[in-house]
TIGU-286559 format. One line per field, with one value per residue (C-alpha): residue number from 1; x, y, z. Coordinates in nm, 3 decimals, decimal comma, always signed. Example, Ala and Ser with C-alpha at 12.3 -4.5 7.8 and 13.67 -1.06 7.14 Angstrom:
residues 2
seq = (1 | 2) .
px = (+1,230 | +1,367) .
py = (-0,450 | -0,106) .
pz = (+0,780 | +0,714) .
END
This chain:
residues 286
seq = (1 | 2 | 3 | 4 | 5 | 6 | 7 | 8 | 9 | 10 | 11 | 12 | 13 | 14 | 15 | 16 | 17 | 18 | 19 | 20 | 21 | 22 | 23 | 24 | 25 | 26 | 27 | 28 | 29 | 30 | 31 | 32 | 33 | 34 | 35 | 36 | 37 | 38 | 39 | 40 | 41 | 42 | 43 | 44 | 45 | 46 | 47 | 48 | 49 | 50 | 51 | 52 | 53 | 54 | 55 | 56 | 57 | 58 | 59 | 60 | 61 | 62 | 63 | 64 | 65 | 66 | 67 | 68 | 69 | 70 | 71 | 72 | 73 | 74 | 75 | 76 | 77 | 78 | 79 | 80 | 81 | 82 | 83 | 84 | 85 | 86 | 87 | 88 | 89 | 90 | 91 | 92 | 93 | 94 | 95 | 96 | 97 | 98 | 99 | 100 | 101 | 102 | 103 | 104 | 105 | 106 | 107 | 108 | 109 | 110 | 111 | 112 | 113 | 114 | 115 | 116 | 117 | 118 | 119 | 120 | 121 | 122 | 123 | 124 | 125 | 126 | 127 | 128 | 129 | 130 | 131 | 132 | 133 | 134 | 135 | 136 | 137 | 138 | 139 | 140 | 141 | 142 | 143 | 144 | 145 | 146 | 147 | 148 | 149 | 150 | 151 | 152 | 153 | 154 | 155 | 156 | 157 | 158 | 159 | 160 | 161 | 162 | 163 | 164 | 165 | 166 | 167 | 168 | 169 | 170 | 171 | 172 | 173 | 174 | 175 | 176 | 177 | 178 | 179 | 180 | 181 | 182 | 183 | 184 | 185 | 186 | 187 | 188 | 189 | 190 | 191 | 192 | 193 | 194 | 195 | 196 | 197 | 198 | 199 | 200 | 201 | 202 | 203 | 204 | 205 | 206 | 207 | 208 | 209 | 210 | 211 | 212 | 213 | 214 | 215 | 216 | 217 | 218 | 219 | 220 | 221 | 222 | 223 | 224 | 225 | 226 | 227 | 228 | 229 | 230 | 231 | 232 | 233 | 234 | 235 | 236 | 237 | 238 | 239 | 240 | 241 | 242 | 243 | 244 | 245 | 246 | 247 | 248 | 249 | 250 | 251 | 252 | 253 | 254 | 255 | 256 | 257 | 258 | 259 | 260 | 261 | 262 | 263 | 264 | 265 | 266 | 267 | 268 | 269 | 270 | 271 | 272 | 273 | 274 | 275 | 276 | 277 | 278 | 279 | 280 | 281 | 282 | 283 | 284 | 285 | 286) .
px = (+0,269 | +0,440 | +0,375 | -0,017 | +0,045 | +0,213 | -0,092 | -0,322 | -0,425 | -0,262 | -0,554 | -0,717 | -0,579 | -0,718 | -1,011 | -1,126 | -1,339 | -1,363 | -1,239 | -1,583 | -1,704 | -1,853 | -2,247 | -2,373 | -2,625 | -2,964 | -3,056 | -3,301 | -3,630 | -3,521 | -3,245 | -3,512 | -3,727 | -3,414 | -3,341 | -3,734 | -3,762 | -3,460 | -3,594 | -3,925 | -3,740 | -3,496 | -3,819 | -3,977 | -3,639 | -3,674 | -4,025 | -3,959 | -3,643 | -3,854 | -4,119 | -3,920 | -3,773 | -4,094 | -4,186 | -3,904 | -3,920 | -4,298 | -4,195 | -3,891 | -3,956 | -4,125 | -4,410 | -4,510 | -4,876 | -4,908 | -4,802 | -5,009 | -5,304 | -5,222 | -5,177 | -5,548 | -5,689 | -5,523 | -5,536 | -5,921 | -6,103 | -5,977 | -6,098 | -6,449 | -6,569 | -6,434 | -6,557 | -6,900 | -6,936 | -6,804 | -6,991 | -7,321 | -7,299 | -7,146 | -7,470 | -7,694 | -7,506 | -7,479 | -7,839 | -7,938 | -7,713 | -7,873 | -8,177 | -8,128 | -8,000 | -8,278 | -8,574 | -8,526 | -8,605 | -8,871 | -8,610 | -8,607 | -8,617 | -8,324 | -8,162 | -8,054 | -7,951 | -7,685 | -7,635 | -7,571 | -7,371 | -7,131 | -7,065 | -7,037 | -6,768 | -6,576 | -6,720 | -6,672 | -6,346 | -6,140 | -6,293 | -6,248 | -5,884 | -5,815 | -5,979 | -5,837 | -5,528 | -5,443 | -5,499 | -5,345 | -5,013 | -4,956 | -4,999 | -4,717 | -4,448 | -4,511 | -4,451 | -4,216 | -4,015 | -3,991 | -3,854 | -3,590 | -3,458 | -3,459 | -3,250 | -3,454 | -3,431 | -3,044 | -3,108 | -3,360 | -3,046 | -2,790 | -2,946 | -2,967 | -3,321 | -3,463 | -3,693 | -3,866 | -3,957 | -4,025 | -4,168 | -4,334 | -4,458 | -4,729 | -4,851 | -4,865 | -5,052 | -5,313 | -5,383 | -5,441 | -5,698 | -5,874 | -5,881 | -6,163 | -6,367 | -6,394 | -6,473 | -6,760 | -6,864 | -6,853 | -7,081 | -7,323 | -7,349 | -7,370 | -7,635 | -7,787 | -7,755 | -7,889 | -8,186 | -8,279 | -8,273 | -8,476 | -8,732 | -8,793 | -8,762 | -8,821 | -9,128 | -8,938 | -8,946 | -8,726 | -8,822 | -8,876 | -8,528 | -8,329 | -8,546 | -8,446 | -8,094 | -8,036 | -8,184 | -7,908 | -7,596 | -7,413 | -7,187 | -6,886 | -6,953 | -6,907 | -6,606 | -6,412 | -6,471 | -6,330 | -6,076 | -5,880 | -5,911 | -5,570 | -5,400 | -5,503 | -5,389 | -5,050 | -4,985 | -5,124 | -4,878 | -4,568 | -4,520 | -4,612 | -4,319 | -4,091 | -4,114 | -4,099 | -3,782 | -3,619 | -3,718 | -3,440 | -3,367 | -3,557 | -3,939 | -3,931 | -3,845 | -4,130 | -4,358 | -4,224 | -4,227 | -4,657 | -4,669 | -4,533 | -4,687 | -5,039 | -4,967 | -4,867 | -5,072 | -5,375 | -5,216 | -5,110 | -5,444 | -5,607 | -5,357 | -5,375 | -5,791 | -5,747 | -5,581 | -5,699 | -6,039 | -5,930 | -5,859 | -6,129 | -6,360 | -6,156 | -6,176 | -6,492 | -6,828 | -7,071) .
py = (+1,639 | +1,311 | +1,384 | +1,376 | +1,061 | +0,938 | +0,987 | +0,763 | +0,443 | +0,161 | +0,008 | -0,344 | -0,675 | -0,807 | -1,035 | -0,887 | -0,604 | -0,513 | -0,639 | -0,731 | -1,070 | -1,310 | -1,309 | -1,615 | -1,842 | -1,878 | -2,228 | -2,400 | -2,533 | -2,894 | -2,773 | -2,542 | -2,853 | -3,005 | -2,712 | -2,749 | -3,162 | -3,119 | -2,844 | -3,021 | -3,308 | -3,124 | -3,008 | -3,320 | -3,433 | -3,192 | -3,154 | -3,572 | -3,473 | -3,199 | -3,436 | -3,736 | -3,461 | -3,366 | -3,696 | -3,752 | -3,457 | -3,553 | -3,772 | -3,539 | -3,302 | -3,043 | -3,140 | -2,780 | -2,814 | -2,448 | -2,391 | -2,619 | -2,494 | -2,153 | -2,245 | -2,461 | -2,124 | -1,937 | -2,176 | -2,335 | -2,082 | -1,767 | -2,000 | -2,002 | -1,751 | -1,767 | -2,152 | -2,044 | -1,793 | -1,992 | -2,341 | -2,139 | -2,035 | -2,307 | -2,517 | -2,260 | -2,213 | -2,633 | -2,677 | -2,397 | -2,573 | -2,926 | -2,825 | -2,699 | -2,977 | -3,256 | -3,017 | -3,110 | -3,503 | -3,468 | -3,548 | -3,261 | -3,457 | -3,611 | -3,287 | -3,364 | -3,664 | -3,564 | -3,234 | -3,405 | -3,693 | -3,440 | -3,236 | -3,549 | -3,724 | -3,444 | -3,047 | -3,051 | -3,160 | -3,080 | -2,716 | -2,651 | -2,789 | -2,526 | -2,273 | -2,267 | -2,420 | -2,120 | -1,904 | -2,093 | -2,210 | -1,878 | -1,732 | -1,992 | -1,888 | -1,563 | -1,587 | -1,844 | -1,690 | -1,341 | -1,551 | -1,724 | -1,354 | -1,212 | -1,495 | -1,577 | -1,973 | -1,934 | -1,798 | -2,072 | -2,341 | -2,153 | -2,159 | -2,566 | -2,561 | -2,762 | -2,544 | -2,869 | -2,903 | -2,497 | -2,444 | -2,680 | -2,971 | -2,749 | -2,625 | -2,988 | -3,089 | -2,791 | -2,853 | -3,198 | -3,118 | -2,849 | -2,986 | -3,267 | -3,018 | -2,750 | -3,028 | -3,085 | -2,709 | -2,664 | -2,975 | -2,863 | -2,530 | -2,637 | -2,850 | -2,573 | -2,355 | -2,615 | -2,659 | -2,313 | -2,305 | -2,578 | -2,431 | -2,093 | -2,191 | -2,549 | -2,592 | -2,903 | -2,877 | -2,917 | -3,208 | -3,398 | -3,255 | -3,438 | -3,746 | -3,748 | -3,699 | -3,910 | -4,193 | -4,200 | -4,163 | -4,372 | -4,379 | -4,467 | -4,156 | -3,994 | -4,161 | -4,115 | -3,738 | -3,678 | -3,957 | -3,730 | -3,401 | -3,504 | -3,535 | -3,231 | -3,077 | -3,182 | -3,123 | -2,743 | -2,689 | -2,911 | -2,724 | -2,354 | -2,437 | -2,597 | -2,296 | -2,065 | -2,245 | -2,176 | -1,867 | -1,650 | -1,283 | -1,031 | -0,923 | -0,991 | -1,350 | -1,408 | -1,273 | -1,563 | -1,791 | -1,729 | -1,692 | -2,079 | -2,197 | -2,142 | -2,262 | -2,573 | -2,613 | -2,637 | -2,829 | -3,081 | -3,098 | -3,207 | -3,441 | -3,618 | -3,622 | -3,799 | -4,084 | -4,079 | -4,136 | -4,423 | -4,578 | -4,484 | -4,633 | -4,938 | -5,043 | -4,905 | -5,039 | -4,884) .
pz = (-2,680 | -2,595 | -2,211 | -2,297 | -2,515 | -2,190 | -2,007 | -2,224 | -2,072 | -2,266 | -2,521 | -2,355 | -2,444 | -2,786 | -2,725 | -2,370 | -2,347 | -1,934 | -1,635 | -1,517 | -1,435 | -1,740 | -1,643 | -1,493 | -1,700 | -1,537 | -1,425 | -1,651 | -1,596 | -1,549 | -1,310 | -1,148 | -1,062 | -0,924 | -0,714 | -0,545 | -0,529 | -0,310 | -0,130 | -0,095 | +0,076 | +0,284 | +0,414 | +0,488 | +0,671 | +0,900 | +0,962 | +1,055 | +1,269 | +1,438 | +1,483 | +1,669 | +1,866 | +1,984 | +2,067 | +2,282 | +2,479 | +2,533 | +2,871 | +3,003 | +3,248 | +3,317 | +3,122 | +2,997 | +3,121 | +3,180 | +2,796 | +2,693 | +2,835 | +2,701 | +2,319 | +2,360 | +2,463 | +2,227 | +1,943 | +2,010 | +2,183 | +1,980 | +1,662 | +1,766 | +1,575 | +1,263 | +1,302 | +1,382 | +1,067 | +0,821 | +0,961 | +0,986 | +0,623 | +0,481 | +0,582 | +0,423 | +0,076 | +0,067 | +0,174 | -0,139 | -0,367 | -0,247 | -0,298 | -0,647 | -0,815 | -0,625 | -0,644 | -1,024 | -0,915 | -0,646 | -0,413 | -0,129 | +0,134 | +0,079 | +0,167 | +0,549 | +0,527 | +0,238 | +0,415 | +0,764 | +0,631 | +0,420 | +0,727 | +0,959 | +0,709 | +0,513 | +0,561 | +0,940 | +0,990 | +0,696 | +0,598 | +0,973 | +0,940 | +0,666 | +0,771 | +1,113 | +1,019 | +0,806 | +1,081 | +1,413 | +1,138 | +1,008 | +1,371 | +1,526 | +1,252 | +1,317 | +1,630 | +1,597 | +1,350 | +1,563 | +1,836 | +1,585 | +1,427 | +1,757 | +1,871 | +2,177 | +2,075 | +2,008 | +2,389 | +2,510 | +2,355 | +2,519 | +2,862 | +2,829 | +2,710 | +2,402 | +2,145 | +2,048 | +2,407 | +2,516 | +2,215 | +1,983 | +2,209 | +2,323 | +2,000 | +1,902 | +2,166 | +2,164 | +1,768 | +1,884 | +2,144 | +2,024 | +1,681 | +1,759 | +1,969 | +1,674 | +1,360 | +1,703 | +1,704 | +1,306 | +1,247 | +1,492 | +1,349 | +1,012 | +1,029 | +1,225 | +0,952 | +0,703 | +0,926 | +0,922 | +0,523 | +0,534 | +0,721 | +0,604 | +0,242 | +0,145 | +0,458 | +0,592 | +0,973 | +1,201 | +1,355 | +1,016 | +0,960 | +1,262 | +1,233 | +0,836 | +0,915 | +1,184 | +0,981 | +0,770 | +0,995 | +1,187 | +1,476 | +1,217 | +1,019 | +1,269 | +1,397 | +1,035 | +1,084 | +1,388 | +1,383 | +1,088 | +1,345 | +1,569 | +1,239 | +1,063 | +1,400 | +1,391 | +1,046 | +1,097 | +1,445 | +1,324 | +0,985 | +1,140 | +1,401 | +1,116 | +0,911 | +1,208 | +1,357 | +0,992 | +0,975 | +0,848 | +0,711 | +0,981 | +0,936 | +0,557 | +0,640 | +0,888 | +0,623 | +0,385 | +0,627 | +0,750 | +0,345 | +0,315 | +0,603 | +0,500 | +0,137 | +0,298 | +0,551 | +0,317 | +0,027 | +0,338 | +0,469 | +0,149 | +0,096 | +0,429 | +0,401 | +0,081 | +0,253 | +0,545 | +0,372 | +0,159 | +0,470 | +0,710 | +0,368 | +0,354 | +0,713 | +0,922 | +0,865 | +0,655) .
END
């Protein structure tokens, strides 16, 4: 009997119950906020950084012409579809939608100038911008972020190489070229698309339809579209190769990061054509 009393484990200390660790508190919602402001602008630090390093390598040699030249096929010329559907029925679902709410006020023809001018000054470019840009941005972290978990840009550093230079100076110069050229294609389609609605169902020609429009816009319209394009191009290629370049934790991560990059590639986007209006408003002509 008093060998089996032996073997008892001795009772635990009064006031402690196990010898595992006290559970941690979960942050709270002001500390959670906290936690993402200071994510937010960690991010913007080195999206600048990445930027300016960019920038530099811009005038080193070589000049990565060849690269270049593949990303604007890859970026603008792949694009060109998806561009084409969603210009062509953009114009048509705008024109309907037009249509409905002047019919009311005897004020059809009205319809291509508003139609025109809305593609020339906003549609065009920014839907475009989205549209694409959450296609081309995803596609560079993917393939950005494969590179970075595979360790091929550790390997591009180690060999004396500079990822802003290999890597994203090209994309940021094919989302600034092709960018112009397909807010171009999409407003050409569009008001294709419009013209065609026009005609079938509201009996206004097409020659009554281009005189109309053209009536009513000028050259700066035009300009303050396509003078946002470059932007919206940068913004889509810088932040795809930020979050690419960060890319951590194997597949899973590159799935994050194409999940981030089109979240902020659109919320960017918007942001940017909001003041990029105000000043394209404030300083061309009218």
């Amino acid at each position: 009997m008093s060998r089996a009393r032996a073997d008892v484990p001795p009772p635990p200390p009064s006031g402690r119950i196990s010898n595992l660790p006290a559970p941690t508190a979960e942050p709270g919602f002001g500390q959670r906020w906290l936690d993402r402001t200071a994510r937010f602008f960690e991010h913007m630090g080195d999206i600048a950084a990445l930027s300016v390093s960019a920038a530099r390598s811009l005038v080193r040699r070589p000049l990565e012409i060849s690269a270049t030249v593949y990303q604007v096929d890859a970026l603008g010329v792949a694009s060109l579809g998806i561009v084409a559907v969603t210009s062509i029925f953009i114009g048509m679902v705008m024109t309907i939608q037009f249509a409905f709410g002047l019919q009311r006020f005897g004020g059809l023809e009205y319809i291509p100038r508003v139609i025109v001018l809305s593609f020339l000054r906003e549609l065009g470019p920014t839907l475009t911008a989205i549209i694409v840009g959450g296609r081309i941005g995803s596609g560079m972290a993917a393939e950005v972020g494969a590179m970075n978990v595979t360790e091929q840009v550790d390997a591009i550093r180690a060999l004396g190489g500079d990822p802003a230079k290999k890597l994203v100076l090209p994309r940021v110069l094919a989302g600034m070229i092709v960018m112009p050229f397909l807010s171009i294609f999409a407003d050409a389609l569009g008001t294709l698309g419009a013209l065609l609605v026009c005609d079938f169902e509201y009996q206004i020609r097409p020659l009554l339809f281009m005189q109309t429009a053209l009536e009513s816009v000028t050259l700066s319209d035009l300009i303050s579209g396509l003078a946002k394009t470059p932007i919206f191009g940068f913004i889509i290629a810088i932040v795809g190769c930020h979050f690419g370049l960060t890319t951590r934790g194997g597949t899973e991560g590159v799935g994050q990061s194409t999940t981030r990059t089109v979240v902020v590639v659109s919320i960017a986007i918007l942001v940017a054509d909001y003041f990029l209006t105000r000043i394209f408003v404030a300083f061309l002509p009218a």
